[in-house]
Structure formats: structure tokens, C-alpha cells
C-alpha positions as CSV (number, residue, x, y, z in Angstrom):
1,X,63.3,-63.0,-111.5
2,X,65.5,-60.0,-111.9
3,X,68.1,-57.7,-115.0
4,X,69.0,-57.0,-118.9
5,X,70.4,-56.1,-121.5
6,X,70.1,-53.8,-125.3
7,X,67.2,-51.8,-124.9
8,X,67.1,-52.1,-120.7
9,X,71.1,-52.8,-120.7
10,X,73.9,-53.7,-118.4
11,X,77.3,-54.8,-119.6
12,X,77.8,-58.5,-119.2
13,X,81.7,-57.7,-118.6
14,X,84.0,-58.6,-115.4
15,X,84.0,-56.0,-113.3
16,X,87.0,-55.0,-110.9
17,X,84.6,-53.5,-108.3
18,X,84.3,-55.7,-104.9
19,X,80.6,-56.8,-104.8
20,X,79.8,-55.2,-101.5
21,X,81.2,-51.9,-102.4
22,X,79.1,-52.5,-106.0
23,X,75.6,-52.9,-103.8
24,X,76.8,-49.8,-101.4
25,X,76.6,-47.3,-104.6
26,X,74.1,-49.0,-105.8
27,X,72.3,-48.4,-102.4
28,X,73.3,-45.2,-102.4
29,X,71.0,-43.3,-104.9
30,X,68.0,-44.7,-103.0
31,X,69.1,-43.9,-99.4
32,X,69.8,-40.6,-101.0
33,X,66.3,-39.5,-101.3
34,X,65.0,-40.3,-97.4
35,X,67.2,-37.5,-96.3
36,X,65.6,-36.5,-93.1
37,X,63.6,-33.1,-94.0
38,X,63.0,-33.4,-97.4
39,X,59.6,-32.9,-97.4
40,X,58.0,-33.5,-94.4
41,X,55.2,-31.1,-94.1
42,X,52.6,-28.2,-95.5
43,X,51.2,-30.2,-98.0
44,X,47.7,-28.7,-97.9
45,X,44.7,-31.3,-98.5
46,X,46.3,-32.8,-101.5
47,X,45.2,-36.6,-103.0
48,X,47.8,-38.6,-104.5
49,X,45.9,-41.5,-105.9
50,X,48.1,-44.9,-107.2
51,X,47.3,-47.5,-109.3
52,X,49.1,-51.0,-108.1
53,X,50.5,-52.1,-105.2
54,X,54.0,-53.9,-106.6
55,X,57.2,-52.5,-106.3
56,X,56.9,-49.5,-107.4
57,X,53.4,-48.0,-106.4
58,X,53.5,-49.7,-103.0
59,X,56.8,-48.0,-102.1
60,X,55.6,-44.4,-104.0
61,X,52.4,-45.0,-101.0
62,X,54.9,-45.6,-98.3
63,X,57.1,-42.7,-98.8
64,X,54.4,-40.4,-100.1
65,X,53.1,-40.5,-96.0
66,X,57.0,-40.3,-95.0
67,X,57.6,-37.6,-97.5
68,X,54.2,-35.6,-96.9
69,X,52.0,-36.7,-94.7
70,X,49.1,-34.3,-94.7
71,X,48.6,-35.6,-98.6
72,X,46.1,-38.1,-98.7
73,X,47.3,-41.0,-100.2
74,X,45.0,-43.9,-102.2
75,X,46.3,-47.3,-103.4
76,X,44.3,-49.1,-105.4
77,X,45.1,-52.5,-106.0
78,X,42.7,-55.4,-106.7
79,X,44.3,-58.3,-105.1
80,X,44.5,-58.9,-101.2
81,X,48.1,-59.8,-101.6
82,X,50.9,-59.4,-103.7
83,X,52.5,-62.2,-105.1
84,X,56.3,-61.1,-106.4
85,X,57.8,-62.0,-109.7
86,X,61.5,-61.7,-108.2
87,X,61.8,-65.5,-106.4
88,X,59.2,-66.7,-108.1
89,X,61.4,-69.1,-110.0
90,X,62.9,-70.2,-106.5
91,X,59.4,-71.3,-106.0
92,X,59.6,-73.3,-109.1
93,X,62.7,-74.6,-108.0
94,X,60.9,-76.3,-104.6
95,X,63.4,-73.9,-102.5
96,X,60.5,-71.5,-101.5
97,X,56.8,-71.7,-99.8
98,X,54.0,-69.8,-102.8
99,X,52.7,-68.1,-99.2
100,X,56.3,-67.1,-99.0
101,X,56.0,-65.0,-102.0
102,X,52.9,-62.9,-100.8
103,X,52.7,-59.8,-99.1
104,X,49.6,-57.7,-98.3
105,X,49.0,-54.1,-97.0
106,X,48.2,-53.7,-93.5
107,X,51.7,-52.4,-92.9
108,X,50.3,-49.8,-95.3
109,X,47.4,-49.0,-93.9
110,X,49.2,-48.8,-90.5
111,X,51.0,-45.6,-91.8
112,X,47.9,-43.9,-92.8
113,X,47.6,-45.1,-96.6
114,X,43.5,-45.6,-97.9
115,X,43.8,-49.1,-99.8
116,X,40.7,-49.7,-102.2
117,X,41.1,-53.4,-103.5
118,X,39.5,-53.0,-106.9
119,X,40.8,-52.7,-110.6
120,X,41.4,-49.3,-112.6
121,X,39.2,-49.4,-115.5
122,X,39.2,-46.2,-116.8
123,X,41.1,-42.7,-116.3
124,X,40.1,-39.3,-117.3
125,X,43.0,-37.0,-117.0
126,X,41.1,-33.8,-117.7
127,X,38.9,-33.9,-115.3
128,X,41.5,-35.4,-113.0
129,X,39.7,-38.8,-111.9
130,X,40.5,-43.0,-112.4
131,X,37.3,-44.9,-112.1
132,X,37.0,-48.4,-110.2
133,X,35.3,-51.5,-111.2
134,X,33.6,-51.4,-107.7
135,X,31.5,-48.5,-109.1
136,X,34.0,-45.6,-107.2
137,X,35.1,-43.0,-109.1
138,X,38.2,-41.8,-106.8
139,X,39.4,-37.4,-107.9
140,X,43.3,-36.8,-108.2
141,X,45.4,-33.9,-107.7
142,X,48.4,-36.6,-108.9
143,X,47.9,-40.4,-110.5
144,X,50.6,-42.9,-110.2
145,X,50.5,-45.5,-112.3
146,X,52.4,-49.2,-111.6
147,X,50.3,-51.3,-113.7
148,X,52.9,-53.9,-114.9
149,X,53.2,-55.4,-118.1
150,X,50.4,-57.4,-120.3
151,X,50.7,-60.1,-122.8
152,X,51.0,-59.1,-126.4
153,X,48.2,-61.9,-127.7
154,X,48.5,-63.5,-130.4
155,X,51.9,-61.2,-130.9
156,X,52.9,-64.9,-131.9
157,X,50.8,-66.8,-134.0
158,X,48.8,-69.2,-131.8
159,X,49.7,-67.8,-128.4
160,X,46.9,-66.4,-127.4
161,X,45.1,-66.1,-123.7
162,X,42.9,-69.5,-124.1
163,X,46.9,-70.9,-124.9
164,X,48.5,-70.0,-122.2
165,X,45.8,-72.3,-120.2
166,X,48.3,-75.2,-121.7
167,X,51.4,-73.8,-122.5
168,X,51.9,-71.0,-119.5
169,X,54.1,-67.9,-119.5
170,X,54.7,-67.7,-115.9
171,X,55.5,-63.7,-116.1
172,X,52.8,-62.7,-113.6
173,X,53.1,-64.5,-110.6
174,X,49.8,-65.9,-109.2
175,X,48.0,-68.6,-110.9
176,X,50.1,-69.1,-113.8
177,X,53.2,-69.7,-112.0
178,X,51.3,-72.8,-109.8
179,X,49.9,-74.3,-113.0
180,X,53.5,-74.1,-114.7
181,X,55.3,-75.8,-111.2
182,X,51.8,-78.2,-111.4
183,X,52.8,-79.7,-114.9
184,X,56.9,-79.8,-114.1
185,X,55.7,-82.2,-111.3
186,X,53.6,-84.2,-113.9
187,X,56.2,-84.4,-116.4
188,X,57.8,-87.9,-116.7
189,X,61.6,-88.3,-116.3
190,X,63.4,-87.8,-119.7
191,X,60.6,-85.2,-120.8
192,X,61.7,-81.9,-122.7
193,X,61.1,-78.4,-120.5
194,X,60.9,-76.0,-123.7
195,X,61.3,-72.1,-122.5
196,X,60.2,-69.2,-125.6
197,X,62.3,-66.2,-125.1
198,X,61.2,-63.2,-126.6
199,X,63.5,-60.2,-127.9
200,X,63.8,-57.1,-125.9
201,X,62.4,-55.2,-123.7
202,X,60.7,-57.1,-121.8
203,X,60.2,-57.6,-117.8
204,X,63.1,-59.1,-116.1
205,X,65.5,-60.0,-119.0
206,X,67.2,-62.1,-116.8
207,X,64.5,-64.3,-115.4
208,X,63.9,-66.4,-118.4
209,X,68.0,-67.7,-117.6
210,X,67.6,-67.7,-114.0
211,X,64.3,-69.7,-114.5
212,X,66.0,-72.0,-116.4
213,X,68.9,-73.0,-113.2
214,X,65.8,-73.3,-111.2
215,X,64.1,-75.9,-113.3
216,X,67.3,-77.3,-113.8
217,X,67.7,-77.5,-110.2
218,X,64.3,-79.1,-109.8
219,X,64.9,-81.9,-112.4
220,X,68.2,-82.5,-111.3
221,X,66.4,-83.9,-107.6
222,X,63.6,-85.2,-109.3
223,X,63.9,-86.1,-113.1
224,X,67.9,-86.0,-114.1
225,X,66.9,-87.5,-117.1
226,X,65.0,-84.5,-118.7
227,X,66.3,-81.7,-121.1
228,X,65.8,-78.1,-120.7
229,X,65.4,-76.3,-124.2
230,X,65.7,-72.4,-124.8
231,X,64.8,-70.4,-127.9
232,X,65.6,-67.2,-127.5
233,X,64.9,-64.6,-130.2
234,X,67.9,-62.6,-129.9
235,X,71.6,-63.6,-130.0
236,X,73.0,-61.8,-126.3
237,X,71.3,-61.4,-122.7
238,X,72.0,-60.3,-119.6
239,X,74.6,-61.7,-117.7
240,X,74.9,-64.3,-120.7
241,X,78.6,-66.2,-120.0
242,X,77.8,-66.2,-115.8
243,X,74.5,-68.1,-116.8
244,X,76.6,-70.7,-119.5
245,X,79.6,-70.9,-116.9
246,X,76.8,-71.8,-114.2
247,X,74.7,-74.2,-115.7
248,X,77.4,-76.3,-117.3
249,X,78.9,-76.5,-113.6
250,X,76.1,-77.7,-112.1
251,X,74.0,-79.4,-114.7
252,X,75.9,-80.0,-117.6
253,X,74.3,-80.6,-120.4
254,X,71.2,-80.3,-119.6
255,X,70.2,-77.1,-120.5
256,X,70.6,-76.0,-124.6
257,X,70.1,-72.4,-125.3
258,X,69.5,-71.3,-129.2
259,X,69.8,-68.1,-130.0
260,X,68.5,-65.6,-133.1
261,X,71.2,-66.8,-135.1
262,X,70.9,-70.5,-135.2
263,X,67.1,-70.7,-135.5
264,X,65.7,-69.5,-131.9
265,X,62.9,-66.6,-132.9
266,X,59.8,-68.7,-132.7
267,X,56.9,-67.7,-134.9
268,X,54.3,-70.1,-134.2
269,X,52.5,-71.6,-131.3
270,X,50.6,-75.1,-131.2
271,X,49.5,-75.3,-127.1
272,X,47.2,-78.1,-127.8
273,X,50.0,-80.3,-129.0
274,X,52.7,-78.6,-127.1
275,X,54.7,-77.3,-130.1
276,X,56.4,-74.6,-131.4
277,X,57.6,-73.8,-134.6
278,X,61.0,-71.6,-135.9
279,X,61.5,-68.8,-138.6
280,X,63.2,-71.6,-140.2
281,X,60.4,-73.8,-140.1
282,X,61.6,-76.8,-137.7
283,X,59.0,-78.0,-135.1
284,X,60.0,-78.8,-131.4
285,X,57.7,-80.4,-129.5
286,X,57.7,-80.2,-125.9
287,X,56.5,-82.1,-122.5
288,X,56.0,-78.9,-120.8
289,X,55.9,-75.7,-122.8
290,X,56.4,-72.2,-121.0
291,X,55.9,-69.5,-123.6
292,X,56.9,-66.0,-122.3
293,X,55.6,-64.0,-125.3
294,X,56.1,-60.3,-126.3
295,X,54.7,-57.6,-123.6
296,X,53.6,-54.0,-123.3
297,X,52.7,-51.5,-120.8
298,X,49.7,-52.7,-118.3
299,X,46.1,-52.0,-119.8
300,X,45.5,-48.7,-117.7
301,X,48.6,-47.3,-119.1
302,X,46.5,-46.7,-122.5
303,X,43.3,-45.7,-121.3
304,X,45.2,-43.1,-119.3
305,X,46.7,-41.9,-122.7
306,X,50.4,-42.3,-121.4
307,X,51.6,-44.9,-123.3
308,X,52.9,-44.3,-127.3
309,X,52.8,-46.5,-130.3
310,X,55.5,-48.9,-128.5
311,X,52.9,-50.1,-126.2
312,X,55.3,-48.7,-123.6
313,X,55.4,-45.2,-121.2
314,X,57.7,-42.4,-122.3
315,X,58.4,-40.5,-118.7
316,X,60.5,-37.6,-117.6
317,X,63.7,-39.1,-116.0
318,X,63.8,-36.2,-113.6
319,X,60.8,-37.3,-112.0
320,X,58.9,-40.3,-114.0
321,X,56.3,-37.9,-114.9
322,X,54.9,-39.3,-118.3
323,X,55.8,-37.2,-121.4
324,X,52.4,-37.4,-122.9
325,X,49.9,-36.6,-119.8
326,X,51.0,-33.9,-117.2
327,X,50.6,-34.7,-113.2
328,X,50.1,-38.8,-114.1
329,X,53.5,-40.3,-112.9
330,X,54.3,-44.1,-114.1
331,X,56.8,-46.6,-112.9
332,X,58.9,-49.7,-113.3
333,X,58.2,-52.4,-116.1
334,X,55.4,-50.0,-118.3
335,X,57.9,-47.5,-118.7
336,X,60.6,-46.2,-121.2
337,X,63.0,-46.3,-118.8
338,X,66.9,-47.3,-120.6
339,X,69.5,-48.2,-119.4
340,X,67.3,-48.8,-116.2
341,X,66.0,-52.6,-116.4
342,X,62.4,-53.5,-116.2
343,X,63.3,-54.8,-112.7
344,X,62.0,-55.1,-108.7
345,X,64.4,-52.9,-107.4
346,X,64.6,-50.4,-110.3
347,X,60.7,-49.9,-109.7
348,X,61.5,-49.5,-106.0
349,X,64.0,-46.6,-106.5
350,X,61.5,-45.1,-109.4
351,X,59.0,-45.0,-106.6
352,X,60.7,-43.1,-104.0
353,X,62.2,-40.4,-106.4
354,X,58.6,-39.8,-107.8
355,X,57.0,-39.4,-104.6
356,X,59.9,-37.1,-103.7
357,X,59.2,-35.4,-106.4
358,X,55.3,-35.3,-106.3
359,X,56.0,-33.7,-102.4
360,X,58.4,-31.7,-103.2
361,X,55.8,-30.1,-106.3
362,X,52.9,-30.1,-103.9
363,X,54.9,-27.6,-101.3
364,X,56.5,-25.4,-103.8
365,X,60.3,-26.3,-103.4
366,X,63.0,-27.2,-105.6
367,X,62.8,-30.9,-107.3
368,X,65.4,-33.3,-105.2
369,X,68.2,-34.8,-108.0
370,X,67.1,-38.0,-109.7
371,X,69.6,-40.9,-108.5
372,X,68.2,-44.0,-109.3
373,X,70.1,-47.4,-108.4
374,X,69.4,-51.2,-109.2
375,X,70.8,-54.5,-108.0
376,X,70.0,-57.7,-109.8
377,X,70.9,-60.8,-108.3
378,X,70.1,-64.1,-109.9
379,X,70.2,-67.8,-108.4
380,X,71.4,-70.5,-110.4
381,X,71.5,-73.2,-107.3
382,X,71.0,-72.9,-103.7
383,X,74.7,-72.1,-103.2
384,X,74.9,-70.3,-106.8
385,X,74.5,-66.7,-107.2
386,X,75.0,-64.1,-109.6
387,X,74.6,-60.3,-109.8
388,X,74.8,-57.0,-111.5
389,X,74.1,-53.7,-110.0
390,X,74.4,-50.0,-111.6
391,X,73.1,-46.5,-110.4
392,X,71.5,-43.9,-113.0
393,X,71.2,-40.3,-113.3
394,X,68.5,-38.0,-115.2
395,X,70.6,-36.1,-117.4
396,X,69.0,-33.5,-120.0
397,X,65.6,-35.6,-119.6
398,X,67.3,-38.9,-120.3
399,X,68.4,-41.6,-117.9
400,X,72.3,-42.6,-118.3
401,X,74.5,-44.8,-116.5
402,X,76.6,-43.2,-114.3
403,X,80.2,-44.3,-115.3
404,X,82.2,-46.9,-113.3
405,X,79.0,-46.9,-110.8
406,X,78.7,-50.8,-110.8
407,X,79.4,-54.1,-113.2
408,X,78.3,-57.7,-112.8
409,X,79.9,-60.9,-110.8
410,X,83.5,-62.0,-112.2
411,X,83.9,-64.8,-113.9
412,X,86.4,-66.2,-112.2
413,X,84.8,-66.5,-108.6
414,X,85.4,-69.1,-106.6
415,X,82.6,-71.6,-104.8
416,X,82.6,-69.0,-101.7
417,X,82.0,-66.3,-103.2
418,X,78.9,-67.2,-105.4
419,X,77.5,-68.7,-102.3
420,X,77.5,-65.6,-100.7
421,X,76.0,-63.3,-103.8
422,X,73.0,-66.7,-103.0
423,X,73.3,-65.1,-99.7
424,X,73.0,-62.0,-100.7
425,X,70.0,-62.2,-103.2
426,X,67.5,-63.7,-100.0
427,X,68.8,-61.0,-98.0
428,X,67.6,-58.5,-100.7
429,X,64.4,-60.1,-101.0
430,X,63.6,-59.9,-97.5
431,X,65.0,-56.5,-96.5
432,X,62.6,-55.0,-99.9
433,X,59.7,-56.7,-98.9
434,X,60.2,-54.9,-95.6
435,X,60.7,-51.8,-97.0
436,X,57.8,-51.7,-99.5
437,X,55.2,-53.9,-97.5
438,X,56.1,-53.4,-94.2
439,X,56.8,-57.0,-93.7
């Protein structure tokens, strides 16, 4: 999974702009902040605790101890390992190992990070403490928060958690992903793969479309006669005529996409039959049904009082500091964060400024400026690639574009070159994981 587009937006226009030099500036903001001497030291006996051990609070751990390492730094996180939504959809594909997709935290610990592997259940920002469901109750002088996204239940009539035992959503990679890959294996030949879009924002705009290639992909080895159906409640997304021109190159017709305007908002849910129904009242039914429903902020996000009536975070862009709680910090998907996408590498790049910025409070100097960079790629086939890339400035407390700063793939590329942007995307999954995880 990985990009978007309205309320997390990135132009789905040609660009001029060479890929390579488009990933360099978009490189640039982060490599920006690891300036040697930023930090560094005099941090008295601080404790920076963090909740969640993805992309964004494993990297705000890592550079936290590169940053300022006399601050003591906590990461609490209740799974041994971290399974990643970006390439997940590879996995669905049959082009990558599930073990492939994990990463866990000894290269953390090597560097002097405390890892607690337990769930936040509760947060009291007056008295400056999160409390565990082991029984610990950890004090903060700083809380980050990376808590993801949750499900909006029953946001869509008959989607609720007991449903999506039968008609998965995929958007959390662990079990759900396996049991969606489990019943695309089960499906007979000439079945019906139907995919429920929601409207923006959500995480990973892209990754419902890139999904899509990869199941294509998957039934093209092993059931060509299938049909891949989209209902999408909105009429645009991300990178929208580089998906079309992909899929009808390498699949044809196989996969339909229906947007807002011709019937694709889906109001209702039947998982026990495998059926959904439109605003219009027509039924689809489906041989495997992957609903991807409305989302929100992760549930600690609202018992630590940082998240407003949009389910989502409003932060600072200078820092990611939330708006509504002072000294808690959030990043990636919970957060208000536009034109920045709900993204891997956008949580990444959040992470680094923030713990720049948290070291930078806790010895009294000036805050670094707040560059921020993303790069999306998506895969369509193993030799089919896509991107789009963009770097972002805080700018009177808002986060803008900076102008002429990146663009997506041209249309008109030839075979070559979207095998190398395939190249590319495993090359950026690899070189993160290393940065963030350590391995």
C-alpha cells in the first residue's frame, strides 16, 4: 500500500521532473533533519514515552537516542513484530513471503530504546502518565502517539467487526490480510473479487488501486476467468489514469472500477451472503468480498483527548505537536496532516522532525525547520511500477506543498522505465525497514 488525493492530495498530472531527481528532493527534507550536531546532548533525565512501533513511532524511538541520547526513551507496542501495510498487497499478489513483511525491535533495543510489548489503554495528560494493559503505569515528560487508524463500525450499515470475520478489510496487516489471501485461494475460477472503497481520507488512498493490480496479478496465474469489481465512493483517486492505463495493459478487462457518479457509494453490507448494496439500490453479490470501510484516528488518540469531532488529530505542522493537548506529539495516518498523505514514508519523515523537535525543546534551542517529504510508489505487476513523490513545508501552522517539489510517473513511459519505478518501490521498502527497524 502507499498515496492520495482531496483531503490527503497529490496531483495526478504528468510531471516533467526526471524520477530520480523527484525521489532526491523528496529525500531531501528527511536527510535534512540528521544534520550531524543537532541535538546531540544535555538532555538532562528526560522520558519520552511512545505509543506504536510502525512507521512513525518506531523511527521518532530511533532518532530520539540519535537526537538525545541521555533522554530515556519508551516504546510501547503490543505485538512482537510489525507486520507493514506498504507490500502487503504484494503478499496478496503471491510475490512476497508474510515473514517477509515483519519486523521486530531488537535493533531498537540495541541502541538503548526500553520496548514494553503491551497496549495503551488509557492516558492522563495532567498528570503526565499512559497506563498499560500489563498493569504499568509508565510517567512522561513527552507522549508520542502512532496509533494507526480503526474501523469506523457499522459507519456502513451491516459492516460491523463480527462482518469483517467474512467479508475482510485487509487495512491492518496481520490476520486479516491472511484470511483475505486464504479465501482468494478458495475462490473458484470465474468468481467475482468485489473491493468497497470508501471516500476520503482514509489510510493509503492508493492501496485500494494498487491492491486491485495485485489481485489482478494473482488471478491472472491462477483463475483468468475471474472479475475484479470496484465501488468506489468518490469520483477521482490518486494516481487515477496511471492505475486505468496499467491495468488495461496487463489485464484488460478484468478489473471494472465505479465511481460516485455512476452508482459506487455503497450503503449497505450483507457478509453472510457476500453482498453489498448501492445508494441506488442495486445488489452485487460477490465470491470474495473485501470491504475497506470508513476510518478514524486509533483508539488511544481519544482517550488521550487529541483527537476532534473528525475522529482525526489536529497537530502543529511545525512540530506535530497536537493542537488540543500540549507536550503529546501524534503522527502519520491519525493525524490532520493535508496535503501530506496518510502514508509509510510520510509517517517516517513526521517521526524524525518530531523527535527533532522534542530534543531540540528538551535542551532549550531553537526548533529545526519542518521539511517533510513523501514518496509513494505503487506496483501494478512485477515489472509495473508507479509513483508520486512531493516534499511539504510548515508554513503559518499549516502544511503546504512546496511548489514544483515533485509530481507523479508520466503517462507515456515506456516498458523500461516502469520496470525500474518496480525496482525502485522494493528498494524503498527495504532501505525504510532498515532505517526504522534496524533490519
Amino acid at each position: 500500500m502507499t498515496h492520495p488525493m482531496n483531503n490527503n492530495s497529490a496531483t495526478a498530472t504528468a510531471t516533467t521532473i526526471p524520477r530520480r531527481a523527484v525521489l532526491v528532493q523528496a529525500l531531501a527534507g528527511a536527510a535534512a533533519l540528521t544534520v550531524p550536531g543537532l541535538v546531540r546532548a544535555q538532555a538532562a533525565s528526560a522520558h519520552v514515552v511512545i505509543v506504536g512501533g510502525g512507521f512513525g513511532g518506531a523511527t521518532a524511538a530511533r532518532y530520539l537516542r540519535q537526537y538525545a541520547p541521555q533522554v530515556r526513551v519508551t516504546l510501547v507496542e503490543p505485538e512482537q513484530r510489525f507486520f507493514t501495510c506498504p507490500f502487503s498487497n504484494l503478499y496478496l499478489a503471491g510475490l512476497r513471503s508474510w515473514d517477509s513483511l515483519g519486523h521486530g525491535y531488537d535493533g531498537l533495543r540495541a541502541i538503548g530504546v526500553e520496548v514494553v510489548h503491551a497496549r495503551a489503554d488509557d492516558v492522563d495528560a495532567s498528570a503526565r502518565s499512559v497506563r498499560l494493559s500489563n498493569g504499568q503505569t509508565l510517567k512522561w515528560d513527552k507522549l508520542v502517539l502512532s496509533p494507526g487508524v480503526d474501523m469506523r463500525w457499522n459507519a456502513v450499515e451491516g459492516y460491523d467487526q463480527a462482518a469483517a470475520d467474512k467479508a475482510p478489510h485487509a487495512w491492518k496487516a496481520g490476520a486479516q490480510t491472511q484470511l483475505l489471501r486464504k479465501q482468494m485461494e478458495a475462490m473458484p475460477d470465474g468468481g467475482t473479487f468485489i473491493m468497497t472503497i470508501p471516500d476520503n481520507p482514509f489510510r493509503c488512498p492508493p492501496g485500494p488501486y494498487e491492491r486491485a493490480g495485485m489481485v489482478a496479478h494473482y488471478f491472472k496465474q491462477h483463475k483468468p476467468k475471474s472479475k475484479i469489481l470496484l465501488l468506489d465512493a468518490k469520483d477521482n483517486f490518486s494516481k487515477k489514469p496511471l492505475f486505468q492505463q496499467g491495468w488495461k495493459a496487463l489485464y484488460g478487462d478484468m478489473i471494472e472500477w465505479v465511481g460516485l457518479a455512476d452508482d459506487g457509494l455503497i450503503t449497505r453490507v450483507d457478509a453472510n451472503q457476500l453482498e453489498v448494496e448501492s445508494n441506488f439500490g442495486i445488489r452485487h453479490k460477490a465470491s470474495v468480498l473485501n470491504v475497506i470501510p470508513p476510518q478514524k484516528a486509533g483508539f488511544i488518540a481519544e482517550r488521550a483527548g487529541v483527537a476532534d469531532a473528525s475522529g482525526w488529530v489536529p497537530i502543529k505542522a511545525e512540530t506535530f505537536e497536537s493542537r488540543l493537548v500540549k507536550n503529546i506529539y501524534v503522527l502519520g495516518d491519525a493525524t490532520i496532516a493535508a496535503p501530506m498523505p496518510k502514508s509509510g514514508f510520510a509517517a517516517n519523515t513526521q517521526g524524525k522532525l518530531a523527535a527533532a523537535a522534542i530534543a531540540t525543546e528538551l535542551v532549550g534551542r531553537p526548533l529545526p525547520q519542518a521539511v517533510y517529504a513523501n514518496t509513494c510508489y505503487s506496483l501494478i505487476g512485477t515489472d509495473y511500477g508507479i509513483s508520486v513523490a512531493g516534499v511539504y513545508r510548515a508554513s503559518e501552522g499549516k502544511l503546504i506543498e512546496v511548489p514544483n517539489s515533485g509530481g507523479v510517473s508520466p503517462m507515456d513511459a515506456n516498458a523500461s522505465f516502469r520496470a525500474a519505478e518496480a525496482r525502485y518501490g522494493a528498494a524503498w521498502y527495504t532501505a525504510i525497514s532498515a532505517d526504522i527497524w534496524g533490519a
